[in-house]
C-alpha positions in Angstrom: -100.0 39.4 -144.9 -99.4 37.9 -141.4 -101.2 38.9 -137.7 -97.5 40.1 -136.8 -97.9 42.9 -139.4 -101.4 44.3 -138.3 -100.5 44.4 -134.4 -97.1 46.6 -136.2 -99.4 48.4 -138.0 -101.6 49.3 -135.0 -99.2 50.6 -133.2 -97.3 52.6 -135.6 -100.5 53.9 -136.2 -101.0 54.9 -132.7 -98.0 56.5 -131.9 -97.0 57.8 -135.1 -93.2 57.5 -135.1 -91.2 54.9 -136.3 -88.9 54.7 -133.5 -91.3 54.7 -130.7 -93.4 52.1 -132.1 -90.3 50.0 -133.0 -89.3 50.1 -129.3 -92.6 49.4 -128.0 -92.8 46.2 -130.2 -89.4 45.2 -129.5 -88.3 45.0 -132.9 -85.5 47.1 -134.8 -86.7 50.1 -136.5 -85.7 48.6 -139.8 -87.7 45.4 -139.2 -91.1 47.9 -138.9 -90.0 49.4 -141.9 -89.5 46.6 -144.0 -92.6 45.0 -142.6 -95.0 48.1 -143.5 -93.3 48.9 -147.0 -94.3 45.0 -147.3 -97.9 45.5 -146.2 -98.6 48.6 -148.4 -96.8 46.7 -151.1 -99.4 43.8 -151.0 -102.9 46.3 -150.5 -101.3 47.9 -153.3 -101.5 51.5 -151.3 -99.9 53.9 -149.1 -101.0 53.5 -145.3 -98.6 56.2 -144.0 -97.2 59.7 -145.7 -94.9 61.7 -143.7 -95.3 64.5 -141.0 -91.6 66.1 -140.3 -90.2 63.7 -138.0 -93.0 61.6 -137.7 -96.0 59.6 -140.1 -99.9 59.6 -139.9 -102.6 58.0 -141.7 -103.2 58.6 -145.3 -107.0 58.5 -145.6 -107.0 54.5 -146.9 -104.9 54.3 -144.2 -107.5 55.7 -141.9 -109.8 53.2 -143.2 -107.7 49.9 -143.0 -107.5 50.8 -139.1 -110.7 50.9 -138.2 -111.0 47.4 -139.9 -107.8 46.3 -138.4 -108.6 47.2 -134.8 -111.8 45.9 -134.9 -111.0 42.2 -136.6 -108.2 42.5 -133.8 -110.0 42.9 -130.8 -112.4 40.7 -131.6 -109.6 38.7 -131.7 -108.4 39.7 -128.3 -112.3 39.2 -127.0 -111.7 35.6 -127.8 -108.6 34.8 -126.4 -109.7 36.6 -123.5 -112.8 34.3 -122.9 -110.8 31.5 -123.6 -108.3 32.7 -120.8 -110.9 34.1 -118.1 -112.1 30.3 -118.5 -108.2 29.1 -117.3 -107.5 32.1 -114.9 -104.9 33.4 -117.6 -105.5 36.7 -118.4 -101.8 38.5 -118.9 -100.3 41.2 -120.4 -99.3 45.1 -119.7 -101.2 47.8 -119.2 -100.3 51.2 -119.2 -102.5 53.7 -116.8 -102.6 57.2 -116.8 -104.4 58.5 -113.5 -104.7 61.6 -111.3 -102.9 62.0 -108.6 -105.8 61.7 -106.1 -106.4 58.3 -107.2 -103.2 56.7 -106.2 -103.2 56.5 -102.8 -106.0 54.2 -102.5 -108.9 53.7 -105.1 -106.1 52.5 -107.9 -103.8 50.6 -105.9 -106.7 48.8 -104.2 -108.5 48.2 -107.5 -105.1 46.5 -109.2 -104.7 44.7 -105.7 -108.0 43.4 -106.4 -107.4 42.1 -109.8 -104.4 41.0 -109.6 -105.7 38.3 -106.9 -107.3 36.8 -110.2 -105.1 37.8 -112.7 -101.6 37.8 -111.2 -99.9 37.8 -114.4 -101.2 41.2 -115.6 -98.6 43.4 -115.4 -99.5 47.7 -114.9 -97.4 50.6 -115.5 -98.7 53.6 -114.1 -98.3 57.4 -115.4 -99.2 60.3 -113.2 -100.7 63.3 -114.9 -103.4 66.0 -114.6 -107.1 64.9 -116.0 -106.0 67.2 -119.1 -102.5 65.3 -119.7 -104.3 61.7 -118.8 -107.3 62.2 -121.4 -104.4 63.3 -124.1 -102.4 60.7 -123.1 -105.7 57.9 -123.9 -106.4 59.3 -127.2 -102.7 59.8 -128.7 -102.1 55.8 -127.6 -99.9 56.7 -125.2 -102.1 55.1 -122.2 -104.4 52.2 -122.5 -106.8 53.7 -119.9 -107.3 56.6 -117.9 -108.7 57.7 -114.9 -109.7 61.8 -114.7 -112.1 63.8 -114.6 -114.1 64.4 -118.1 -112.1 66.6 -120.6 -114.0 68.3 -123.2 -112.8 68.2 -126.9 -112.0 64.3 -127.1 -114.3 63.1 -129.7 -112.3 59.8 -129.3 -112.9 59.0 -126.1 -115.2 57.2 -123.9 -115.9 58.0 -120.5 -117.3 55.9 -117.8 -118.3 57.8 -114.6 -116.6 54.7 -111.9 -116.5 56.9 -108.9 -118.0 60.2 -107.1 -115.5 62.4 -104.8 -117.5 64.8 -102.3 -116.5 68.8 -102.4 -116.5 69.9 -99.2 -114.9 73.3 -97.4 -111.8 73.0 -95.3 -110.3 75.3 -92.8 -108.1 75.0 -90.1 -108.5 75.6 -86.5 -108.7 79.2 -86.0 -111.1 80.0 -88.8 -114.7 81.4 -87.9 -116.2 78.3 -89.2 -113.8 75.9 -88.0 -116.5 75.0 -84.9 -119.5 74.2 -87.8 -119.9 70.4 -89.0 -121.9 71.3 -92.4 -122.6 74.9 -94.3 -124.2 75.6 -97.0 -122.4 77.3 -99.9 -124.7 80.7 -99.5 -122.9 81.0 -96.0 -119.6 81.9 -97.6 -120.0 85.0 -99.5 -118.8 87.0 -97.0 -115.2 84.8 -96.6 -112.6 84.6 -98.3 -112.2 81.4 -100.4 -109.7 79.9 -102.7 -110.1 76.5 -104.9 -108.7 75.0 -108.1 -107.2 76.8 -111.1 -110.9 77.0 -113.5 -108.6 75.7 -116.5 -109.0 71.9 -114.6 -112.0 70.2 -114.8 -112.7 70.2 -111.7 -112.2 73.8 -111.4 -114.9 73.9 -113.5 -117.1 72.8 -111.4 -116.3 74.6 -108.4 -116.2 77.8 -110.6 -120.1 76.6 -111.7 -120.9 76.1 -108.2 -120.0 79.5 -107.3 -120.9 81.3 -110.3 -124.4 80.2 -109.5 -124.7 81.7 -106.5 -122.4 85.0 -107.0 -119.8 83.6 -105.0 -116.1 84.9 -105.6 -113.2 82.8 -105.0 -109.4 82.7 -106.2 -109.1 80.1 -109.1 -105.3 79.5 -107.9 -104.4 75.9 -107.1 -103.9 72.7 -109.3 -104.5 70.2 -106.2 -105.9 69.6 -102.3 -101.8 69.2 -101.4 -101.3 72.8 -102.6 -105.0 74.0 -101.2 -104.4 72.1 -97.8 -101.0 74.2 -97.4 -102.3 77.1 -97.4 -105.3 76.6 -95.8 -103.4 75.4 -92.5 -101.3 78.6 -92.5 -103.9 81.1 -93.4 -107.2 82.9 -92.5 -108.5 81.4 -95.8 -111.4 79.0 -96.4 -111.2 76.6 -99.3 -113.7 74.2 -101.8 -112.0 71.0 -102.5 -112.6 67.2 -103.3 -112.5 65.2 -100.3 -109.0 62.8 -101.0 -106.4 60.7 -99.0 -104.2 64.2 -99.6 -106.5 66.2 -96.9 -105.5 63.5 -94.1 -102.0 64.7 -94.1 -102.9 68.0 -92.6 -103.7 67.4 -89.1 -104.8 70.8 -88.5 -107.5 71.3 -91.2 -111.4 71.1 -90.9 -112.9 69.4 -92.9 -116.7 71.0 -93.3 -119.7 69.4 -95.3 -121.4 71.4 -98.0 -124.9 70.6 -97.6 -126.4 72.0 -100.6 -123.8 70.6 -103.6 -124.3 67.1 -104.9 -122.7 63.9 -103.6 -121.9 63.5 -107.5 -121.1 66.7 -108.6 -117.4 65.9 -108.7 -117.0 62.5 -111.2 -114.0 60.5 -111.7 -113.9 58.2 -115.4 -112.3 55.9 -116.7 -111.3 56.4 -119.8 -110.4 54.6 -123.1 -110.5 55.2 -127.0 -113.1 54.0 -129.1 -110.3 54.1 -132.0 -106.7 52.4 -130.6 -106.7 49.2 -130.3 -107.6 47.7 -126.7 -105.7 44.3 -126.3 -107.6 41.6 -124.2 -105.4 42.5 -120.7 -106.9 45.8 -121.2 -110.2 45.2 -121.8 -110.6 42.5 -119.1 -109.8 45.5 -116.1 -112.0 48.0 -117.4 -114.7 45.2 -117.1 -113.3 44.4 -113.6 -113.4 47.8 -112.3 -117.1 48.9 -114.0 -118.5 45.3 -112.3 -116.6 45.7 -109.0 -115.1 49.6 -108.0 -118.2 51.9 -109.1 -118.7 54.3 -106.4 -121.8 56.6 -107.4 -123.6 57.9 -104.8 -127.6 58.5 -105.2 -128.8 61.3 -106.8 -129.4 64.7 -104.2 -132.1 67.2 -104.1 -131.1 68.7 -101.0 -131.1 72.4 -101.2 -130.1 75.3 -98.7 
Protein backbone atom coordinates (compact mmCIF):
# COMPACT_ATOMS: atom_id res chain seq x y z
CA UNK A 1 0.00 0.00 0.00
CA UNK A 2 1.48 3.37 -1.03
CA UNK A 3 0.00 7.30 -0.37
CA UNK A 4 -0.58 7.27 -4.30
CA UNK A 5 -3.31 4.54 -3.81
CA UNK A 6 -5.31 6.29 -0.97
CA UNK A 7 -5.49 9.85 -2.71
CA UNK A 8 -6.85 7.23 -5.97
CA UNK A 9 -9.05 5.74 -3.62
CA UNK A 10 -10.45 9.12 -2.36
CA UNK A 11 -11.37 10.22 -5.34
CA UNK A 12 -12.82 7.28 -6.91
CA UNK A 13 -14.74 7.24 -3.97
CA UNK A 14 -15.90 10.65 -4.48
CA UNK A 15 -17.01 10.70 -7.81
CA UNK A 16 -17.88 7.22 -8.22
CA UNK A 17 -16.89 6.50 -11.84
CA UNK A 18 -13.89 5.10 -13.00
CA UNK A 19 -13.40 7.35 -15.82
CA UNK A 20 -13.97 10.56 -14.15
CA UNK A 21 -11.80 9.87 -11.39
CA UNK A 22 -9.05 8.52 -13.78
CA UNK A 23 -9.19 11.90 -15.60
CA UNK A 24 -9.20 14.00 -12.64
CA UNK A 25 -6.00 12.16 -11.36
CA UNK A 26 -4.42 12.18 -14.59
CA UNK A 27 -3.80 8.60 -14.90
CA UNK A 28 -5.29 6.04 -17.46
CA UNK A 29 -8.39 4.38 -16.49
CA UNK A 30 -6.55 1.02 -16.40
CA UNK A 31 -3.78 2.33 -14.07
CA UNK A 32 -6.94 3.11 -11.35
CA UNK A 33 -8.05 -0.14 -11.90
CA UNK A 34 -5.07 -2.06 -11.48
CA UNK A 35 -4.22 0.15 -8.51
CA UNK A 36 -7.62 -0.49 -6.56
CA UNK A 37 -7.90 -4.36 -7.47
CA UNK A 38 -4.26 -4.01 -5.79
CA UNK A 39 -5.48 -2.30 -2.71
CA UNK A 40 -8.57 -4.55 -2.07
CA UNK A 41 -6.20 -7.38 -2.82
CA UNK A 42 -3.90 -6.45 0.11
CA UNK A 43 -7.07 -5.44 2.92
CA UNK A 44 -8.20 -8.67 1.75
CA UNK A 45 -11.79 -6.95 0.87
CA UNK A 46 -13.97 -5.35 -1.60
CA UNK A 47 -13.94 -1.42 -1.32
CA UNK A 48 -16.19 -0.91 -4.40
CA UNK A 49 -19.31 -3.18 -5.97
CA UNK A 50 -20.95 -1.91 -8.98
CA UNK A 51 -23.93 0.56 -9.69
CA UNK A 52 -24.76 0.26 -13.69
CA UNK A 53 -22.31 2.44 -15.14
CA UNK A 54 -20.80 3.52 -12.14
CA UNK A 55 -19.26 1.98 -8.34
CA UNK A 56 -20.02 3.06 -4.65
CA UNK A 57 -18.83 2.06 -1.45
CA UNK A 58 -19.38 -1.40 -0.14
CA UNK A 59 -20.01 -0.91 3.60
CA UNK A 60 -15.98 -1.76 4.58
CA UNK A 61 -15.58 0.46 2.03
CA UNK A 62 -17.52 3.13 3.76
CA UNK A 63 -15.48 2.54 6.70
CA UNK A 64 -11.82 2.62 5.19
CA UNK A 65 -12.82 6.27 3.93
CA UNK A 66 -13.61 7.75 6.78
CA UNK A 67 -10.17 6.53 8.01
CA UNK A 68 -8.51 7.40 4.89
CA UNK A 69 -9.72 11.02 4.62
CA UNK A 70 -9.01 11.73 7.91
CA UNK A 71 -5.21 10.20 8.18
CA UNK A 72 -5.09 12.23 4.81
CA UNK A 73 -5.96 15.57 5.85
CA UNK A 74 -4.17 15.49 8.63
CA UNK A 75 -1.70 14.99 6.40
CA UNK A 76 -2.67 17.95 4.30
CA UNK A 77 -2.95 20.05 7.81
CA UNK A 78 0.79 19.49 8.00
CA UNK A 79 2.00 20.28 4.87
CA UNK A 80 -0.09 23.14 4.91
CA UNK A 81 1.54 24.61 8.20
CA UNK A 82 4.71 23.76 6.90
CA UNK A 83 3.85 25.86 3.68
CA UNK A 84 1.91 28.86 5.27
CA UNK A 85 5.45 29.09 7.22
CA UNK A 86 7.24 29.54 3.37
CA UNK A 87 4.35 31.38 1.65
CA UNK A 88 3.71 28.12 -0.47
CA UNK A 89 0.42 27.19 -0.27
CA UNK A 90 -0.63 25.70 -4.03
CA UNK A 91 -2.92 23.73 -5.54
CA UNK A 92 -6.56 23.86 -7.39
CA UNK A 93 -9.63 24.52 -6.07
CA UNK A 94 -12.83 24.03 -7.57
CA UNK A 95 -15.76 26.63 -6.48
CA UNK A 96 -19.28 26.34 -6.98
CA UNK A 97 -21.07 29.78 -6.16
CA UNK A 98 -24.18 31.77 -6.98
CA UNK A 99 -24.40 33.93 -9.40
CA UNK A 100 -24.77 37.06 -7.10
CA UNK A 101 -21.46 36.40 -5.71
CA UNK A 102 -19.36 36.75 -8.70
CA UNK A 103 -19.39 40.16 -9.42
CA UNK A 104 -17.59 41.18 -6.43
CA UNK A 105 -17.54 39.41 -2.95
CA UNK A 106 -15.74 36.08 -4.81
CA UNK A 107 -13.49 37.75 -7.12
CA UNK A 108 -12.38 40.21 -4.47
CA UNK A 109 -12.00 37.38 -1.85
CA UNK A 110 -9.55 35.20 -4.40
CA UNK A 111 -7.92 38.67 -5.32
CA UNK A 112 -7.18 38.84 -1.77
CA UNK A 113 -5.67 35.49 -1.32
CA UNK A 114 -4.02 35.14 -4.01
CA UNK A 115 -1.73 38.24 -2.98
CA UNK A 116 -0.41 35.58 -0.47
CA UNK A 117 -0.87 32.51 -2.10
CA UNK A 118 -0.30 33.28 -5.79
CA UNK A 119 0.23 29.75 -6.75
CA UNK A 120 -3.38 28.58 -5.76
CA UNK A 121 -5.06 27.99 -8.75
CA UNK A 122 -9.42 28.35 -8.74
CA UNK A 123 -11.87 27.02 -11.09
CA UNK A 124 -15.12 28.44 -10.68
CA UNK A 125 -18.69 26.68 -11.44
CA UNK A 126 -21.83 28.80 -11.53
CA UNK A 127 -24.95 27.18 -10.21
CA UNK A 128 -28.16 27.86 -8.17
CA UNK A 129 -27.71 27.36 -4.20
CA UNK A 130 -29.55 23.98 -4.89
CA UNK A 131 -27.00 22.74 -7.74
CA UNK A 132 -23.93 24.38 -5.64
CA UNK A 133 -24.82 22.44 -2.22
CA UNK A 134 -25.23 19.07 -4.59
CA UNK A 135 -22.38 19.81 -6.28
CA UNK A 136 -20.21 19.99 -2.52
CA UNK A 137 -21.53 16.83 -1.26
CA UNK A 138 -21.23 14.54 -4.61
CA UNK A 139 -17.28 15.78 -4.73
CA UNK A 140 -17.86 17.56 -7.55
CA UNK A 141 -16.81 21.13 -5.85
CA UNK A 142 -14.36 21.55 -3.08
CA UNK A 143 -16.46 24.49 -1.65
CA UNK A 144 -19.54 26.28 -2.05
CA UNK A 145 -20.99 29.48 -1.63
CA UNK A 146 -25.20 29.49 -1.47
CA UNK A 147 -27.61 29.88 0.51
CA UNK A 148 -28.39 26.93 3.17
CA UNK A 149 -30.05 23.83 1.42
CA UNK A 150 -32.00 21.55 3.56
CA UNK A 151 -31.46 17.69 3.24
CA UNK A 152 -27.55 17.69 3.18
CA UNK A 153 -26.60 15.76 6.22
CA UNK A 154 -23.06 16.05 4.74
CA UNK A 155 -22.49 19.29 4.73
CA UNK A 156 -21.30 22.08 6.70
CA UNK A 157 -22.31 25.49 6.50
CA UNK A 158 -20.70 28.65 7.62
CA UNK A 159 -22.91 31.81 7.52
CA UNK A 160 -19.68 34.36 5.78
CA UNK A 161 -21.99 36.99 4.61
CA UNK A 162 -25.56 38.83 5.02
CA UNK A 163 -27.33 40.34 1.82
CA UNK A 164 -30.20 42.96 2.72
CA UNK A 165 -33.90 42.25 1.07
CA UNK A 166 -35.19 45.29 0.15
CA UNK A 167 -38.24 46.43 -2.34
CA UNK A 168 -37.53 47.82 -5.74
CA UNK A 169 -39.61 49.68 -8.19
CA UNK A 170 -39.06 51.89 -10.82
CA UNK A 171 -39.87 55.46 -11.38
CA UNK A 172 -43.43 55.65 -11.90
CA UNK A 173 -44.53 53.37 -9.18
CA UNK A 174 -46.61 54.85 -6.16
CA UNK A 175 -43.85 54.23 -3.87
CA UNK A 176 -41.04 55.09 -6.03
CA UNK A 177 -40.81 58.76 -3.96
CA UNK A 178 -40.47 56.64 -0.33
CA UNK A 179 -36.81 55.87 1.00
CA UNK A 180 -37.89 52.99 3.53
CA UNK A 181 -41.49 50.99 4.03
CA UNK A 182 -42.34 48.56 6.10
CA UNK A 183 -43.45 45.24 4.69
CA UNK A 184 -47.33 45.85 6.21
CA UNK A 185 -47.42 48.81 3.64
CA UNK A 186 -47.54 46.49 0.64
CA UNK A 187 -50.64 44.45 0.97
CA UNK A 188 -52.48 46.44 -1.07
CA UNK A 189 -49.64 46.26 -4.25
CA UNK A 190 -48.90 44.00 -6.31
CA UNK A 191 -45.56 42.15 -5.70
CA UNK A 192 -43.47 39.57 -7.31
CA UNK A 193 -40.14 37.77 -5.84
CA UNK A 194 -38.29 34.54 -6.17
CA UNK A 195 -39.65 31.10 -7.20
CA UNK A 196 -40.39 29.58 -3.12
CA UNK A 197 -38.57 26.25 -4.50
CA UNK A 198 -34.99 28.49 -3.86
CA UNK A 199 -33.84 29.16 -0.65
CA UNK A 200 -34.11 32.35 -0.65
CA UNK A 201 -37.64 32.13 -1.88
CA UNK A 202 -38.14 30.66 1.16
CA UNK A 203 -37.55 33.27 3.04
CA UNK A 204 -39.33 35.88 1.27
CA UNK A 205 -42.28 33.48 1.15
CA UNK A 206 -41.84 33.37 5.27
CA UNK A 207 -41.65 36.96 5.40
CA UNK A 208 -44.87 37.29 3.69
CA UNK A 209 -46.68 34.47 4.88
CA UNK A 210 -46.29 36.04 8.32
CA UNK A 211 -47.91 38.88 7.61
CA UNK A 212 -50.69 37.61 4.99
CA UNK A 213 -48.91 39.19 2.27
CA UNK A 214 -49.51 37.69 -1.42
CA UNK A 215 -46.91 37.85 -3.94
CA UNK A 216 -46.06 35.88 -7.25
CA UNK A 217 -43.24 33.15 -6.46
CA UNK A 218 -42.02 33.63 -10.27
CA UNK A 219 -38.42 34.43 -10.71
CA UNK A 220 -35.02 32.55 -10.11
CA UNK A 221 -32.82 35.89 -9.79
CA UNK A 222 -32.73 39.98 -9.25
CA UNK A 223 -31.58 40.03 -13.33
CA UNK A 224 -34.98 38.45 -14.10
CA UNK A 225 -36.92 40.51 -11.09
CA UNK A 226 -35.14 43.89 -12.11
CA UNK A 227 -36.56 43.33 -15.80
CA UNK A 228 -39.61 43.30 -15.13
CA UNK A 229 -39.75 45.60 -12.49
CA UNK A 230 -38.36 48.50 -14.84
CA UNK A 231 -41.15 47.78 -17.47
CA UNK A 232 -44.07 47.28 -15.20
CA UNK A 233 -46.49 48.66 -12.53
CA UNK A 234 -45.11 45.89 -10.30
CA UNK A 235 -43.29 46.11 -6.95
CA UNK A 236 -40.77 43.48 -6.06
CA UNK A 237 -38.76 41.78 -2.64
CA UNK A 238 -35.21 41.06 -3.61
CA UNK A 239 -31.57 40.71 -2.21
CA UNK A 240 -29.69 43.80 -2.65
CA UNK A 241 -26.66 42.61 -5.34
CA UNK A 242 -24.27 44.09 -7.95
CA UNK A 243 -27.27 42.74 -10.54
CA UNK A 244 -29.72 45.75 -9.35
CA UNK A 245 -27.07 48.50 -10.45
CA UNK A 246 -27.56 47.55 -13.96
CA UNK A 247 -30.99 48.94 -14.06
CA UNK A 248 -30.77 52.57 -14.01
CA UNK A 249 -34.37 53.09 -13.68
CA UNK A 250 -35.22 50.98 -10.51
CA UNK A 251 -35.72 52.15 -6.78
CA UNK A 252 -34.26 50.64 -4.67
CA UNK A 253 -36.60 51.01 -1.16
CA UNK A 254 -35.49 49.87 2.43
CA UNK A 255 -37.63 47.44 4.33
CA UNK A 256 -37.51 48.60 7.70
CA UNK A 257 -39.01 45.91 9.64
CA UNK A 258 -36.98 42.54 8.04
CA UNK A 259 -33.62 41.73 9.41
CA UNK A 260 -30.25 42.88 8.14
CA UNK A 261 -29.53 38.99 8.28
CA UNK A 262 -32.44 37.44 7.27
CA UNK A 263 -30.96 36.57 3.85
CA UNK A 264 -27.41 34.44 4.68
CA UNK A 265 -24.84 33.48 2.24
CA UNK A 266 -22.47 30.05 3.41
CA UNK A 267 -19.81 28.61 2.58
CA UNK A 268 -20.01 25.33 2.24
CA UNK A 269 -17.89 22.06 2.41
CA UNK A 270 -18.24 18.28 3.27
CA UNK A 271 -17.47 16.87 6.47
CA UNK A 272 -16.96 13.43 4.48
CA UNK A 273 -14.63 14.20 1.01
CA UNK A 274 -11.52 14.74 1.44
CA UNK A 275 -10.42 18.58 1.80
CA UNK A 276 -6.73 18.85 0.42
CA UNK A 277 -4.53 21.59 2.19
CA UNK A 278 -5.18 24.45 -0.85
CA UNK A 279 -8.66 23.97 0.14
CA UNK A 280 -8.70 24.18 3.59
CA UNK A 281 -6.18 27.13 3.75
CA UNK A 282 -9.12 29.60 1.80
CA UNK A 283 -11.92 28.57 3.78
CA UNK A 284 -9.75 29.67 6.81
CA UNK A 285 -8.87 32.86 4.82
CA UNK A 286 -12.30 33.81 3.96
CA UNK A 287 -13.99 32.91 7.75
CA UNK A 288 -10.81 35.15 9.29
CA UNK A 289 -10.96 37.96 6.68
CA UNK A 290 -14.55 38.23 4.39
CA UNK A 291 -17.36 37.66 7.11
CA UNK A 292 -19.93 40.16 6.60
CA UNK A 293 -22.71 39.66 9.41
CA UNK A 294 -24.44 42.46 10.28
CA UNK A 295 -25.78 42.91 14.14
CA UNK A 296 -28.70 41.28 15.12
CA UNK A 297 -32.25 43.72 14.53
CA UNK A 298 -35.17 44.09 16.67
CA UNK A 299 -36.60 46.79 14.74
CA UNK A 300 -40.27 46.33 14.21
CA UNK A 301 -43.03 48.26 12.12
Amino acid sequence: MNLPQLYYFLKLAELQHYTKAAKELYIAQPSLSDSIASLEQELGISLFQKKGRNVQLTKYGEEFYMHVSQALNELERGIASMKNHSGQVEGSIDIGCIPTLLGDFLPSAIQNYRGKNPRTKFNIFQGHSIEVAHGVASGKYDLGFCSKVEDEPDLIFVPILAQELVLIVNGTHALAGRKEVCLGELKSYNLITYRESLPIGKVVGQLLKERKIDAAFSYDDEISIGGVVSESPLAAIVARTSFLKQFDDLIIISLTDVPKDARLIYMAYSKKNFISSAVEAFADFVVAHEMNLPQKSSISC
